[in-house]
Kinemage of the C-alpha trace (Angstrom):
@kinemage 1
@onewidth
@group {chain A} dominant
@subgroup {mainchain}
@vectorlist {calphas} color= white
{ca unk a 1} P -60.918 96.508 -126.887
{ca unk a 2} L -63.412 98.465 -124.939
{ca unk a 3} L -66.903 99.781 -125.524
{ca unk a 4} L -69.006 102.608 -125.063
{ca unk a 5} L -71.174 101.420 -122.446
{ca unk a 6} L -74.984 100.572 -123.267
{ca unk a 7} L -73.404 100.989 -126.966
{ca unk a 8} L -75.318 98.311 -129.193
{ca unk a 9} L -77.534 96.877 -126.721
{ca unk a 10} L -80.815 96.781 -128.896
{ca unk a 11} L -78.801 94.917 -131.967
{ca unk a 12} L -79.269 91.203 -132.754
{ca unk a 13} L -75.712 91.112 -134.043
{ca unk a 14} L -72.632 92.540 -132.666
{ca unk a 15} L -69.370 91.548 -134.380
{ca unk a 16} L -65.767 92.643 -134.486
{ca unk a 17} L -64.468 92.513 -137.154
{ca unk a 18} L -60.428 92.580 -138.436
{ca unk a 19} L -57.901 92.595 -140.923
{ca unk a 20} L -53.891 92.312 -141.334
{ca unk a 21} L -52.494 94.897 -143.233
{ca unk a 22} L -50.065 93.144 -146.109
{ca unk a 23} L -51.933 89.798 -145.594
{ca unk a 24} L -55.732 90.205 -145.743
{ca unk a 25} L -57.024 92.169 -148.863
{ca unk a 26} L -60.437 92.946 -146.670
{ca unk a 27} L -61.956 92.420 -143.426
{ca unk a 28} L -62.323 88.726 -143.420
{ca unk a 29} L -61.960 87.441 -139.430
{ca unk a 30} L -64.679 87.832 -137.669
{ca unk a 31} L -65.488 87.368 -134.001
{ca unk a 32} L -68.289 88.050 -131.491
{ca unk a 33} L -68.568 91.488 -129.848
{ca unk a 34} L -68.316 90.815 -125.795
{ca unk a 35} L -69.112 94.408 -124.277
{ca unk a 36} L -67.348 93.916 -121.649
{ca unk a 37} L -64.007 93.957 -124.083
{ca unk a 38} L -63.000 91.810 -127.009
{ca unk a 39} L -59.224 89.875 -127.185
{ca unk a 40} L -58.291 88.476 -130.562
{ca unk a 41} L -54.977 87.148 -132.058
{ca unk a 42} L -52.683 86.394 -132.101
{ca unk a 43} L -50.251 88.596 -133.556
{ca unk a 44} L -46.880 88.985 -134.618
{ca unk a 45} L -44.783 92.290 -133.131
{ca unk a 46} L -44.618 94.421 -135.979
{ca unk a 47} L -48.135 93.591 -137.911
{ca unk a 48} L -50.986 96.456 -138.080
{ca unk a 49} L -54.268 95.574 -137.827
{ca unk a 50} L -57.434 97.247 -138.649
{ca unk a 51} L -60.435 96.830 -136.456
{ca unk a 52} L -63.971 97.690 -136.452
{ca unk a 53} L -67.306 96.869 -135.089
{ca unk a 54} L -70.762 95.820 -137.192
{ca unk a 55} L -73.865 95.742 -135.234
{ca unk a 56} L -77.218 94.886 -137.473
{ca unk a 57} L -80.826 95.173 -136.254
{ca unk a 58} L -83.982 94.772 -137.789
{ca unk a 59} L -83.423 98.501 -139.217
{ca unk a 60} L -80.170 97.914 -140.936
{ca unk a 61} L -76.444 97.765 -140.457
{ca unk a 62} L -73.744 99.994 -138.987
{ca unk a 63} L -70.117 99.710 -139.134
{ca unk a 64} L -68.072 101.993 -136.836
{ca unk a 65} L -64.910 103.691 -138.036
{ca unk a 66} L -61.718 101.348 -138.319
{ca unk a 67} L -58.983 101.772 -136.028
{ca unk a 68} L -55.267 100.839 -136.706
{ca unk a 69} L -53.468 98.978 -134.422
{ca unk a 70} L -49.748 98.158 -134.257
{ca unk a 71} L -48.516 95.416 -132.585
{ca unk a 72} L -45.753 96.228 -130.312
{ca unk a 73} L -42.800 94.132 -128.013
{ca unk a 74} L -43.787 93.377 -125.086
{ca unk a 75} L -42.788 95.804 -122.138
């Protein structure tokens, strides 16, 4: 995954965060955000996975909008 750059520079937390569609009932991995891209896994072809972002500051929390993955063969 990429970022928007400067995106979340002025949070204390930046997370990713992920679920598997017909195996997690919410999103329950969690990994550090690295601006400079995220890789996660792994993954079986086949399985969807939902992904967002959470970044937290001393105002509050926001989460971004999920986006669906599916995992494909490799080329």
């Amino acid at each position: 995954m990429h970022y928007e750059p400067g995106g979340g520079e002025h949070a204390t937390t930046r997370q990713v965060e992920y679920l598997v569609e017909g195996v997690d009932a919410e999103f329950g991995h969690t990994t550090a955000l690295d601006a400079s891209g995220n890789m996660f896994g792994p993954f079986t072809v086949g399985q969807v996975v939902k992904v967002q972002t959470k970044v937290t500051n001393s105002t509050g929390s926001r989460t971004s909008a999920i986006r669906t993955i599916t995992i494909e063969a490799p080329i």
